[in-house]
N, C-alpha and C positions, 0 to 999 in steps of 0.2 A: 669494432670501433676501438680505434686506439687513444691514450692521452697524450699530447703535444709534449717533448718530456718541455719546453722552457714554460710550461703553464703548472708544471710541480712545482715552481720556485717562485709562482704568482703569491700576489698579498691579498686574499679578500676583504671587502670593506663594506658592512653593509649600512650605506650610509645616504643612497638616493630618495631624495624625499618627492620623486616624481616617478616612482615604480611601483607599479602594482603587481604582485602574484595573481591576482582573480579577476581578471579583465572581466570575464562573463556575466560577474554577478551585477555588470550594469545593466545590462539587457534583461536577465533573470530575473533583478528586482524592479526593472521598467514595469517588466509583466503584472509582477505582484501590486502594483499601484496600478496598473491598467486594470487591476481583476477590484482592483478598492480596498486590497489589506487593511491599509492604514485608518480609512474611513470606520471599516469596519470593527477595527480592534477598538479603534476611539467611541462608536457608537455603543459597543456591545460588551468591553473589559472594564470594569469600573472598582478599579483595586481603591481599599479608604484608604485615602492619602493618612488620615489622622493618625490610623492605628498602625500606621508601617509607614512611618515618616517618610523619609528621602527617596526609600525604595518603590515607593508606589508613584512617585513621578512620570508621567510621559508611559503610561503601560505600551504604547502601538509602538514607539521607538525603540524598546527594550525587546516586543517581541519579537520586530521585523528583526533586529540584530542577530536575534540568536538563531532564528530562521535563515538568516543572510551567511549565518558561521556555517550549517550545518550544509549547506549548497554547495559551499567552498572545502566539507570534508571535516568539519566539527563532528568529533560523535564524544567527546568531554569537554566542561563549562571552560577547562583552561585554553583547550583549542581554539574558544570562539576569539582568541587575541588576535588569529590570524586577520582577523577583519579590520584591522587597525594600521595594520604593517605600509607602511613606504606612503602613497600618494591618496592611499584610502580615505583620507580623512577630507580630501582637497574634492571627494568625487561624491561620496554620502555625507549626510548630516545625520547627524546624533549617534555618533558612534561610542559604541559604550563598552567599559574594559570589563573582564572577565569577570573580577571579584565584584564589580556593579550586579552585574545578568545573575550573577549564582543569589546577591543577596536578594535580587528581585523574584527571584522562584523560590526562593526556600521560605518566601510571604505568602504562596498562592495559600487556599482552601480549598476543599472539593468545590463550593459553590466559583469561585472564579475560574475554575478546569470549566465548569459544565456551559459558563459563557462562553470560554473559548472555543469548547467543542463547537459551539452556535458556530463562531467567527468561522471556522473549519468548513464546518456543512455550506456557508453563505458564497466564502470564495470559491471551494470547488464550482460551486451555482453556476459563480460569475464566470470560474476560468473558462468552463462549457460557453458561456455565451460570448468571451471575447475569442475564442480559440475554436477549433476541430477537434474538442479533445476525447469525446465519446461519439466517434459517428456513426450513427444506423441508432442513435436511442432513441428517435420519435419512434422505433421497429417492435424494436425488442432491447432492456435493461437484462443484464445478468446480475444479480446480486450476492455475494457469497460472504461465507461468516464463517470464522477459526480462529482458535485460542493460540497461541504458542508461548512457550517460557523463555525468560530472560535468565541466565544465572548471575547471580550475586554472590561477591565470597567475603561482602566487609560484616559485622555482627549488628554495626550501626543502621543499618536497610530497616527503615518502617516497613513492614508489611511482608517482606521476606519470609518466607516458608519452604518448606519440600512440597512442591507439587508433582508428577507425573510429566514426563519425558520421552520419546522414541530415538534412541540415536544408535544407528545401524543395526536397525531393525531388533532392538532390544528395550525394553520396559525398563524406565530406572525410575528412582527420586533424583529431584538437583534442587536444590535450594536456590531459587531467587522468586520473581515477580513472573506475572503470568497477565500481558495486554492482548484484550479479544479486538480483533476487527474485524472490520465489513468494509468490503469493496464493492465497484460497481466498473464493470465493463459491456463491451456489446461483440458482436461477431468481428466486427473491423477495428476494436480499439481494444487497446491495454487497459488492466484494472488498473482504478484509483483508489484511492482511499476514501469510503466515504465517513467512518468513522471509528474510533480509539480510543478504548478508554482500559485503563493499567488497573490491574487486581491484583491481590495477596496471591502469592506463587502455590496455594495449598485449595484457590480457589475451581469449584468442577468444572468445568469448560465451558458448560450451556449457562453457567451462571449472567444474568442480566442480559441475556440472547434477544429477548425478545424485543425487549426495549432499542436495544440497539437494530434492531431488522424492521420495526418499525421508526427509526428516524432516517434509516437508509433509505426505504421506499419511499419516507415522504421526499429526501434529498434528488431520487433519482425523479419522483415528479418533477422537482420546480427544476431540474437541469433540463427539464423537456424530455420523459419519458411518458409519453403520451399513448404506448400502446401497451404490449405484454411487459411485463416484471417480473420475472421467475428467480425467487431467494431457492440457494442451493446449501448445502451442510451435511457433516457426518453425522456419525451417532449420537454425539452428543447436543444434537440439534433437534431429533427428531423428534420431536416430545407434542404433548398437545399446544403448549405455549407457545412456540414457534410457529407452528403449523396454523394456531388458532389467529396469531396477528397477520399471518398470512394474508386469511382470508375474509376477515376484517378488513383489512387495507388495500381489499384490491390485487392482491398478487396470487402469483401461481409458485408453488413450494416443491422441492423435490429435496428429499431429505431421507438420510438412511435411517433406519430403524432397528435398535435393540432385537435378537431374532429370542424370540419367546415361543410358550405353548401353539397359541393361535398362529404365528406365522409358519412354524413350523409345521402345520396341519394344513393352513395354505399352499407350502410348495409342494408338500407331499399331494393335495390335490392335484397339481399341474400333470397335464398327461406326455408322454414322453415324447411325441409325436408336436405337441404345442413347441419344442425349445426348438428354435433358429438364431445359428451363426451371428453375430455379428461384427462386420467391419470396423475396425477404429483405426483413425486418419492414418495410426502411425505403423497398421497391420500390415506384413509382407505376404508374398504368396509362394508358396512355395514354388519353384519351377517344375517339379518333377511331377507331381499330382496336381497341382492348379488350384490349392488348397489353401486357405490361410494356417500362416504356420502359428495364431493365436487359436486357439481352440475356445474360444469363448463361447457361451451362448445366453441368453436372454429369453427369457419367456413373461408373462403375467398374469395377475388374478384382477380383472377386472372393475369388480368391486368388493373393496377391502377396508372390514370399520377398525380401524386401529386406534389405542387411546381407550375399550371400554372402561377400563380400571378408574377414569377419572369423569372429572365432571361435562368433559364436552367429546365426544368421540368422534372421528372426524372417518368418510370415508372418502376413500379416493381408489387409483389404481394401486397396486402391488406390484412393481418390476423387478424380477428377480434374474439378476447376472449369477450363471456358474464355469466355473474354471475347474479345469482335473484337477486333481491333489498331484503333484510329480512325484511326491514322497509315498505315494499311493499308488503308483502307476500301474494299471492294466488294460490291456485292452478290451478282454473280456466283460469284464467287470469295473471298469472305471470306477473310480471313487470322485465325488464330487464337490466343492467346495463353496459353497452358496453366498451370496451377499444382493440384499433385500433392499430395496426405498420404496418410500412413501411420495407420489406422485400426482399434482392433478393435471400437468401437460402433457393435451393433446397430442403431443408428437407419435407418431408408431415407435413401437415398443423398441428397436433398436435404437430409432435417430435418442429416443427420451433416454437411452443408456448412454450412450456418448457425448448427449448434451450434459448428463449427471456428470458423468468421469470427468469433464473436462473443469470444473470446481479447482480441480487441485491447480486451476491456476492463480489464486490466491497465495500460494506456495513462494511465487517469482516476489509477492509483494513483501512476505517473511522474509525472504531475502534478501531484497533490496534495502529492508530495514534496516536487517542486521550488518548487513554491508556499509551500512551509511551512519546515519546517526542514533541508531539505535543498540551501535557495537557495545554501548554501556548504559547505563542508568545510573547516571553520572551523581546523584545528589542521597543524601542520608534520607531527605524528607520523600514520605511516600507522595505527598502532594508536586513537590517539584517535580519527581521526575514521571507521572502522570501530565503533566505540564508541558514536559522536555518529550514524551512521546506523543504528545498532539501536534504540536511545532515540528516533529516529524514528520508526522501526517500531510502538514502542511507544506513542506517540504518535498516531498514527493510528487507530490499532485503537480506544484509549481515546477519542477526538472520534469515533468509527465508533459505539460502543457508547454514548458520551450520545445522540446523534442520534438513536438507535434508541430509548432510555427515550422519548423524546417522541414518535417516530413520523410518521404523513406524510411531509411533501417533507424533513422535519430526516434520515429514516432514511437517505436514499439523499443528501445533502447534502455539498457538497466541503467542504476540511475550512478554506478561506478563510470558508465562510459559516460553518459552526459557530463559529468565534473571533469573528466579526463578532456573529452574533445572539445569544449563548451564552456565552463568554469574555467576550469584552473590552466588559463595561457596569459603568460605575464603581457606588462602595457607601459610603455610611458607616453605621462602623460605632456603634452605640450599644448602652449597656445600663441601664439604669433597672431599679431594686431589681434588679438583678445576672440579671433577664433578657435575654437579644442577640438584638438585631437590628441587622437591616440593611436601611438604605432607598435603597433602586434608585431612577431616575428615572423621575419619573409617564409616561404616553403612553408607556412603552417600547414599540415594534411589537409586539417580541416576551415580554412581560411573560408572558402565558399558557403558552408555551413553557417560560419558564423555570422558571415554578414546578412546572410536569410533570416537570422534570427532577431540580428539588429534593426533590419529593416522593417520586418512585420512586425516587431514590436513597436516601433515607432513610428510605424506609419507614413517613413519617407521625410518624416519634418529634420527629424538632424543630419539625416542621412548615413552612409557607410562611413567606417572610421581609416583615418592612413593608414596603409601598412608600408610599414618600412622596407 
C-alpha cells in the first residue's frame, strides 16, 4: 500500500460533529441495557452522595461510561476521552469526561467494590439469559480460579508490593498488584469472568480462594448450571478450604496438590504396571512406531485422605501425571517427573487428566485482560483500581457475549479482535426526515458480522444500519 503523493499536501481537520470512531459500541452497549447494566448498577451501587458530593451522582452513568471506554480500547482513565469524540455525544447520554470517571473511582471503598462485584455476578446471569453465551451449562460448568500480577512502577500505588512472578520460565519478584479470578466456561463455550477482586501484589495466591469459588459456583447456578460444576486450580488452591467449599456447595474439585511425605508414599505405592499413556487433544503420533511422540502417563491411588494436618481432611482420588525428565534422559532407567491432584471426578483416570490440564485455559482470560483494559492500574487509590478491574471484568463478558450473537470464530474470539472487527469501525451519523442512520465504510471485511450483531441485538425493531 502506497500514499497518494497529492494527499501528503492534504490539511487535516478534525472538526465533524457527526463522526464516530466506535460505531460498535451502539450495539455493544444495546446489549449491556438488554442484560439490565443500568438497572442494575442503579439497584445495587449506592455511593453517599453526601460524603463525595458531585462525584457520587448518577453511579450507573459513570460506570456504563468507563465500561463503554474500555470496549473501545481504554486501558487508562485519560483514554476513556475517546468516548466523547465527534457525534458520540448525539448517540449516548450521559457522557462523562475523564477527570469526572477518575474523580468518581478514586471515591469508591471496599464496600462499594464488593456491590459492584454483585452488579458483575448479576449481569454475567443476565447476559447467559439473553445470549448463547455458556452453551452445554445445564451439562456441565467448568469453573477455574488463578492469581496473576499486575506491575506497577509509580511509589504512589496503595497496596503495591513484590509478589512472585513466572516470566520465561523463571521465578522473580516485580512489584505491583496481584487480582485473583474465576471464570466459568463449558465444553462449547469460552470462559468468562465470573469474578475479580485485586489484592496487595505480596499477597499468596490462595489468598480469599475460597470465598471467591464459592460466589462462582453460586453464579454459575443462577446462570443455569443445573448439573455438574467441577472448580479446577493449581497448587496454590489445593488446600482443605478450597476443597472443603467445594463440597459444601455442591461441586466437584480438581486441584493440584503440594507433593509432601504422604503423597510421596502414595506414588511410590502405584505399581508400575498401573501407569497408562495418555492422549491429550494436542498429542501427535509419531509415524515411524505409532507412538505418541508425548510420553506422558497417568495413573492413580484410588482413595486418598489429604489435608490430615488440619481440621477437615478430605478424601478423594489421587491422579498422578508423570513426564521423563529430558535433562535425565535414559532409556534404561528413565528418570521421572511427577505432578499429583486431588480429584473427586468420576471421569477415568486419563479423560480426569486432560479435563485437569485444560484449566490453563483461564490463561486466554489473563490475557485478554492484559491486552485490553487491564494493560494498567490506572489510579494511585488501591480502591479505584479494584473498581477499574471489575468494570474489566465486566467488559469482557459483554465483548464475550457480542461475539457470541454473531457466532463462528467471533464466539470464541479474543477480545483485541472483537474491538478491531466490531468496535472500532468509524460511522456518520445522519438523519433525513428525522429517520437515523448510520454509514459504515463500504468493503468493511466485516460488514455481515456486524449487522448480525445489530440485528440480534435489537431484535429487528431499528433494523440494519446504511452502509455507504
Amino acid at each position: 500500500m502506497k500514499l497518494q503523493h497529492a494527499w501528503a499536501r492534504a490539511t487535516p481537520v478534525f472538526d465533524d460533529e457527526n463522526l464516530i470512531s466506535c460505531a460498535g459500541l451502539l450495539p455493544v452497549m444495546g446489549l449491556a441495557e438488554e442484560a439490565g447494566l443500568s438497572d442494575l448498577l442503579t439497584q445495587r451501587v449506592h455511593v453517599d452522595a453526601a460524603r463525595v458530593a458531585s462525584a457520587g451522582v448518577n453511579p450507573a452513568g459513570k460506570i456504563t461510561s468507563i465500561i463503554a471506554g474500555m470496549a473501545a480500547g481504554a486501558d487508562y482513565i485519560d483514554d476513556l476521552d475517546v468516548i466523547r469524540s465527534g457525534g458520540m455525544g448525539k448517540v449516548f447520554e450521559g457522557v462523562y469526561a475523564p477527570a469526572t470517571l477518575g474523580q468518581f473511582l478514586r471515591e469508591f471503598t471496599h464496600g462499594y467494590n464488593r456491590q459492584l462485584a454483585s452488579v458483575a455476578r448479576a449481569h454475567l446471569v443476565n447476559l447467559v439469559g439473553v445470549t448463547n453465551l455458556l452453551p452445554g451449562i445445564g451439562q456441565r460448568a467448568l469453573v477455574d480460579i488463578d492469581s496473576l500480577l499486575r506491575p506497577v512502577y509509580g511509589h504512589a500505588k496503595e497496596g503495591a508490593s513484590f509478589g512472585h512472578a513466572k516470566i520465561g520460565g523463571k521465578q522473580l519478584l516485580r512489584r505491583g498488584l496481584s487480582p485473583l479470578v474465576t471464570t466459568i466456561s463449558t465444553t462449547q463455550g469460552a470462559p468468562v469472568v465470573a469474578g475479580i477482586r485485586l489484592r496487595a501484589g505480596r499477597a499468596g495466591s490462595g489468598r480469599g480462594a475460597a470465598s471467591m469459588v464459592i460466589e462462582a459456583i453460586g453464579t454459575a447456578r443462577q446462570a443455569g448450571a443445573t448439573g455438574e460444576i467441577l472448580v479446577r486450580g493449581d497448587s496454590a488452591y489445593g488446600n482443605h478450604l478450597v476443597a472443603g467449599a467445594c463440597l459444601d456447595h455442591g461441586a466437584l474439585f480438581s486441584l493440584v496438590v503440594t507433593k509432601n511425605a504422604p503423597i510421596h508414599a502414595a506414588i511410590s505405592s502405584i505399581a508400575d504396571n498401573a501407569w497408562i499413556p495418555v492422549k491429550y487433544p494436542t498429542a501427535t503420533v509419531d509415524p515411524d512406531t505409532g507412538k505418541l511422540i508425548s510420553d506422558a502417563q497417568v495413573a492413580e491411588v484410588a482413595e486418598f485422605t489429604a489435608f490430615t494436618s488440619t481440621d477437615r481432611p478430605i478424601t478423594a482420588r489421587l491422579i498422578v501425571r508423570r513426564v521423563r525428565d529430558v535433562a535425565k534422559m535414559d532409556e534404561l532407567f528413565p528418570v521421572w517427573r511427577y505432578h499429583p491432584f486431588l480429584t473427586n471426578n468420576t471421569e477415568p483416570v486419563a479423560q480426569a487428566d486432560i479435563t485437569h490440564r485444560q484449566h490453563a485455559i483461564i490463561e486466554t482470560v489473563h490475557s485478554d485482560l492484559i491486552d485490553g483494559p487491564m494493560a494498567h492500574l490506572p489510579s494511585g487509590s488501591f480502591a479505584a483500581n479494584s473498581a477499574w478491574a471489575i468494570c474489566a471484568g465486566i467488559c469482557h463478558n459483554l465483548l464475550r457475549a457480542a461475539g457470541t450473537l454473531i457466532g463462528g470464530e467471533h464466539a470464541v474470539a479474543r477480545g483485541a479482535t472483537l474491538r478491531r472487527d466490531l468496535v472500532m469501525v468509524a460511522a456518520r451519523i445522519a438523519a433525513p426526515q428525522r429517520r437515523k442512520f448510520l454509514h459504515l465504510p463500504a468493503h468493511w471485511p466485516w460488514a455481515n458480522h456486524w449487522n448480525t450483531l445489530w440485528n440480534n441485538t435489537f431484535n429487528g425493531d431499528i433494523g440494519p444500519p446504511a452502509v455507504a
